[in-house]
C-alpha positions as CSV (number, residue, x, y, z in Angstrom):
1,X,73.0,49.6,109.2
2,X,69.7,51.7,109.5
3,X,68.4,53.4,106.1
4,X,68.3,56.7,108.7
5,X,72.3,56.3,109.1
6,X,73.1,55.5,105.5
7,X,71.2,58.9,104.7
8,X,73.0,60.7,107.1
9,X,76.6,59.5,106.0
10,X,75.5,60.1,101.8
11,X,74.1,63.3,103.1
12,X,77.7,65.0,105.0
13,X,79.6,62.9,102.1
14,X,77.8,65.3,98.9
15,X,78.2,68.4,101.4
16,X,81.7,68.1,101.6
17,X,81.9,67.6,98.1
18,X,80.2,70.4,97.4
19,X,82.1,72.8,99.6
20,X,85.0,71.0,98.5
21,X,84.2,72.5,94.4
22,X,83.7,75.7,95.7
23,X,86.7,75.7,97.2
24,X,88.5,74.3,94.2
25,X,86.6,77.3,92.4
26,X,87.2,80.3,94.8
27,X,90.3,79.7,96.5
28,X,94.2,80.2,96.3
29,X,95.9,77.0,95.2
30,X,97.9,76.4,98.8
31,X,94.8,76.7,100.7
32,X,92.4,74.5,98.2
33,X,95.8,71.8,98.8
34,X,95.5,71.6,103.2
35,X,91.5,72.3,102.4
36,X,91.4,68.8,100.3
37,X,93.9,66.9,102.9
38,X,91.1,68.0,105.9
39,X,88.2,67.2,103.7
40,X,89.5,63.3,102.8
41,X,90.4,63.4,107.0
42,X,86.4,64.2,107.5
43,X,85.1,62.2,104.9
44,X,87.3,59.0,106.1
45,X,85.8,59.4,109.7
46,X,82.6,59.3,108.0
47,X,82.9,56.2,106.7
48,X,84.8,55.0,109.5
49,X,81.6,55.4,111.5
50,X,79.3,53.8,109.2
51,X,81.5,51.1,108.9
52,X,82.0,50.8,112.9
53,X,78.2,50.8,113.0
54,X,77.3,47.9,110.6
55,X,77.4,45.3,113.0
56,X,81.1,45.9,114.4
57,X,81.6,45.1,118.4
58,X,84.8,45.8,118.8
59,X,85.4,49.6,118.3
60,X,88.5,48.9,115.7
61,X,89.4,50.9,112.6
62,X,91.1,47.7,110.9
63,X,87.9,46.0,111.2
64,X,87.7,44.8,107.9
65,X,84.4,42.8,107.6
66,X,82.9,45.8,108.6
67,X,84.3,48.0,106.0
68,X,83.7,45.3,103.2
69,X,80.1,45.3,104.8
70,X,79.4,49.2,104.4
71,X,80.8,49.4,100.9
72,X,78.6,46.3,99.9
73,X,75.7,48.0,101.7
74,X,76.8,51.1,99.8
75,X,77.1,49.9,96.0
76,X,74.0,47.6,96.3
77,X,75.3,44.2,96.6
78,X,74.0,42.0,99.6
79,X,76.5,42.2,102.9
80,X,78.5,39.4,102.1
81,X,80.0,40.7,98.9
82,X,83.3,41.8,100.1
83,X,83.8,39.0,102.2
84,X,83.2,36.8,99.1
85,X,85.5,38.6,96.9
86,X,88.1,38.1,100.1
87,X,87.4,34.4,100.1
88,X,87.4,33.6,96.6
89,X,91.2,36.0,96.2
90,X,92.6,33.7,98.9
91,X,91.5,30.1,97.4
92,X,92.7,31.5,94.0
93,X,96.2,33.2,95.5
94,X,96.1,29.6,97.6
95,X,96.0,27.8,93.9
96,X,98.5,30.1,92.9
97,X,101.3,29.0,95.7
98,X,101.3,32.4,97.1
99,X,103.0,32.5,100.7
100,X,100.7,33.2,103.6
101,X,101.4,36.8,104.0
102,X,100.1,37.6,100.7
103,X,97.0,35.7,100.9
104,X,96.5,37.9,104.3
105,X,97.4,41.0,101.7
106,X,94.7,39.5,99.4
107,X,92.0,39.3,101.9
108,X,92.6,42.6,103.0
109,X,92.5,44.2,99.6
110,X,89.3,41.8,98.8
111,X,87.5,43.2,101.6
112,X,87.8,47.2,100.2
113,X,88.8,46.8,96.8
114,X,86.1,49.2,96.1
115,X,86.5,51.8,99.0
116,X,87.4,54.4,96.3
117,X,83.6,54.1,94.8
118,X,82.1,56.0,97.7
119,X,81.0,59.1,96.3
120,X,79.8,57.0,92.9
121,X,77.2,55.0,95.0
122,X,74.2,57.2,93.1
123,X,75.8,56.3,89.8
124,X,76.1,52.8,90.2
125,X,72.7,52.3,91.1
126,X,71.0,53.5,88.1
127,X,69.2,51.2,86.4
128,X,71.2,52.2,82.8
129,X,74.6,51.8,81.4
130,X,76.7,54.3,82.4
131,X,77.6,57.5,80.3
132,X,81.4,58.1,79.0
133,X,81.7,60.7,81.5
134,X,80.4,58.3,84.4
135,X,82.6,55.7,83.1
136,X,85.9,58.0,83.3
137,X,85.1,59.0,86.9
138,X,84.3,55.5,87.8
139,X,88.5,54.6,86.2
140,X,89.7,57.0,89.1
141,X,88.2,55.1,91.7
142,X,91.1,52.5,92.4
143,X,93.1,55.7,92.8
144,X,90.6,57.2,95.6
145,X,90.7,53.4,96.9
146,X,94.6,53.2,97.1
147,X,95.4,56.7,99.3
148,X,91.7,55.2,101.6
149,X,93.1,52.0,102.2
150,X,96.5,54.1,103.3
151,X,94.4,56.3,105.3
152,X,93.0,53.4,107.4
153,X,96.6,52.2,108.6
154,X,97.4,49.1,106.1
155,X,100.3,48.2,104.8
156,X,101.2,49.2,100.9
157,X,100.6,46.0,99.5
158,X,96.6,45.7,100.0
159,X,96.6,49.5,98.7
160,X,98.5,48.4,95.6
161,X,96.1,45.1,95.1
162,X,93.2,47.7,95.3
163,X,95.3,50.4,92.6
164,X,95.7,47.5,90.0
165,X,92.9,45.2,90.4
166,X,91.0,46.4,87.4
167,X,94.1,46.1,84.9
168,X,93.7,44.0,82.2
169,X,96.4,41.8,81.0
170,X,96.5,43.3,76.9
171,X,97.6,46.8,78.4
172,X,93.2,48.2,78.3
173,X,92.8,48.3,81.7
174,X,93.2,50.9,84.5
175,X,94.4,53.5,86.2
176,X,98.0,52.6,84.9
177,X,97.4,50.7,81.7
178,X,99.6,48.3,82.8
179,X,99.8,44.8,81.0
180,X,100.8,41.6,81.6
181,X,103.2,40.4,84.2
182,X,104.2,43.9,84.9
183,X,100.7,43.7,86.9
184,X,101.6,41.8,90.0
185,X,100.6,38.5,90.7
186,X,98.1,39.6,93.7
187,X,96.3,42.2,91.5
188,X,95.4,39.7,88.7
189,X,94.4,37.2,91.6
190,X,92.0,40.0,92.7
191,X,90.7,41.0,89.0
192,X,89.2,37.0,88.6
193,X,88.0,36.6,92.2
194,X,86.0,40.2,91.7
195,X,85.2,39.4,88.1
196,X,83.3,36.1,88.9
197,X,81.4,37.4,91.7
198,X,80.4,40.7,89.4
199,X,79.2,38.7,86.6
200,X,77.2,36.1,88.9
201,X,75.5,39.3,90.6
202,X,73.0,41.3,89.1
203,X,73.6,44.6,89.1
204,X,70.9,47.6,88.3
205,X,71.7,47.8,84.6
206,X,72.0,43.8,83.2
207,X,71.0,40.7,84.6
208,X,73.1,38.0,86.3
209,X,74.9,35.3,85.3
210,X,74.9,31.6,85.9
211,X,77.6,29.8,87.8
212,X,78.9,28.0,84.5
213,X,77.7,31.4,82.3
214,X,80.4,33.4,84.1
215,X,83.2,31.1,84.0
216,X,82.7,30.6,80.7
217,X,83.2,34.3,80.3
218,X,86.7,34.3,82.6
219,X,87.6,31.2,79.7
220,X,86.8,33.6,76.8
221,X,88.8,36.9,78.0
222,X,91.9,34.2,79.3
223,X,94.7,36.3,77.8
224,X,92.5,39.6,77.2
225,X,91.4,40.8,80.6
226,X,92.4,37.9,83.0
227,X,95.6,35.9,83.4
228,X,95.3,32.5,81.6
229,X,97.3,30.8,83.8
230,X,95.1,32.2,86.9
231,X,91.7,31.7,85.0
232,X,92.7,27.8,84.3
233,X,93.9,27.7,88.1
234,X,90.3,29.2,88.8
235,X,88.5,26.6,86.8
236,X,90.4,23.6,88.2
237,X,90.5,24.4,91.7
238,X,88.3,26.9,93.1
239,X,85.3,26.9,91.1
240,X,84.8,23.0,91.5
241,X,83.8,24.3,95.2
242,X,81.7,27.3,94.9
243,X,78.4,25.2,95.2
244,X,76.2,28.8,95.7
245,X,73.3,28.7,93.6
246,X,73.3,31.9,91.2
247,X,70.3,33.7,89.4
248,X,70.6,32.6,85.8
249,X,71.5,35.9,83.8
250,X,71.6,36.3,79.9
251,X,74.8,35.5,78.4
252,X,78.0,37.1,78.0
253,X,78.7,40.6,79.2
254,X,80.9,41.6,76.4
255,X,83.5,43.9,77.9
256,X,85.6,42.1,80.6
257,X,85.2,45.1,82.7
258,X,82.9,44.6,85.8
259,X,81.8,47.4,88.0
C-alpha cells in the first residue's frame, strides 16, 4: 500500500466525519439516522478499497488477509499482525478442543478484531499514553468493529469474537462488562492470542516485551484479565512453538489491557 493511497483513504475518512458532526449538529433527528447508515456505507467502501489494494489479486470483499493487512498497516504494526493474532487464536482454540468451524470463526475474527479502530489510527500513534477521553473512545471500538465485520458479509459469530475480545474475566473489561464464563469461549481465546502479540510489540508509547516477559504477564493476570484455564493451555501448548525472536521490552505493563 502506497503512503499516497493511505493519505488519500485517512483524508475522505476525517471528511466524512466531519460532515458527519455537522450533520449530527444541524439536522432533524430522522435525517441525521439515514445520513449516518450512508456515511458507514461510504466509509466501508473506503476501506474496502484500501484493503483490496494492499496486495489482494482476487477482487473479493471476504478477503481477509487483506483486511488484517490494511488495519495492521493502519495502527502501526508490521503486515503480519493480523495474520498472527489469526494464527496464534486457532493453535489456542485448537488446545482448547474447539470444533473446526469455530477455529474458522476465530481466524476470521483474528484477522479484523480491530476494524472498529479506523478512525483512532492518529490516536494510537502518538508517542504518549493516552488521555481518559482517548481511552473511552478507544472502549467503543469493538462496537464500531462488530456492525463492520457485519457490514462485510460474515457470519455473527466472528462479529461477536470481535464485540467481546477485550472483556476481562473479573467483570473490568469492555463494551459489556461481562465476566467470566458468561464471555464465550472464542472471545477469551481471542483476548490471549491478541494480548501476547500486544505486549511482545512495541507500540509508540512503551517498549516491547520479551517472549518469556509477556507470558509471564498472561501468568500474573490468569483469573483477572485472561482465562486461567486458557492462559495454562497457552503456556503448555502454543507458546513452546512461537520460536519468533522478540525485542526485549521493560517489564510488566501493569494493566492487562493492550491496545
Amino acid at each position: 500500500m502506497t503512503i499516497e493511497l493511505l493519505l488519500r483513504v485517512i483524508g475522505t475518512l476525517c471528511l466524512l466525519g466531519a460532515i458527519a458532526y455537522l450533520a449530527y449538529l444541524f439536522a432533524p433527528a430522522p435525517l441525521v439516522e439515514r445520513f449516518k447508515a450512508r456515511l458507514g456505507a461510504l466509509r466501508l467502501g473506503a476501506l474496502r478499497l484500501a484493503a483490496l489494494r494492499l496486495g489482494s489479486e482476487a477482487e473479493n470483499p471476504l478477503d481477509l488477509p487483506a483486511w488484517g493487512r490494511y488495519m495492521s498497516d493502519l495502527e502501526g504494526y508490521d503486515s503480519e499482525h493480523a495474520a498472527r493474532i489469526a494464527m496464534l487464536a486457532r493453535k489456542l482454540g485448537h488446545a482448547a478442543a474447539l470444533p473446526p468451524d469455530v477455529l474458522d470463526s476465530l481466524s476470521q475474527a483474528g484477522y479484523l478484531h480491530d476494524l472498529g479502530e479506523e478512525d483512532l489510527a492518529p490516536t494510537l500513534a502518538k508517542p504518549a499514553p493516552l488521555t481518559p477521553s482517548e481511552r473511552e473512545a478507544l472502549r467503543e471500538h469493538p462496537l464500531h468493529g462488530e456492525r463492520m465485520v457485519h457490514e462485510i458479509g460474515l457470519p455473527s459469530e466472528p462479529a461477536l469474537w470481535v464485540r467481546w475480545h477485550h472483556e476481562k474475566v473479573d467483570g473490568t473489561g469492555y463494551p459489556d462488562g461481562l465476566m467470566g464464563e458468561a464471555i464465550p469461549l472464542p472471545a477469551r481465546v481471542l483476548a490471549i492470542a491478541e494480548a501476547y502479540e500486544a505486549f511482545t510489540h512495541r507500540r509508540p508509547y512503551r517498549e516491547a516485551l520479551d517472549p518469556d516477559e509477556a507470558m509471564a504477564e498472561l501468568q500474573r493476570l490468569a483469573g483477572i484479565a485472561y482465562d486461567s484455564m486458557l492462559v495454562r493451555l497457552f503456556a503448555e501448548r502454543v507458546y513452546p512453538d512461537l520460536l519468533e525472536t522478540r525485542p526485549r521490552g521493560t517489564g510488566p505493563l501493569g494493566t492487562g489491557d493492550p491496545i
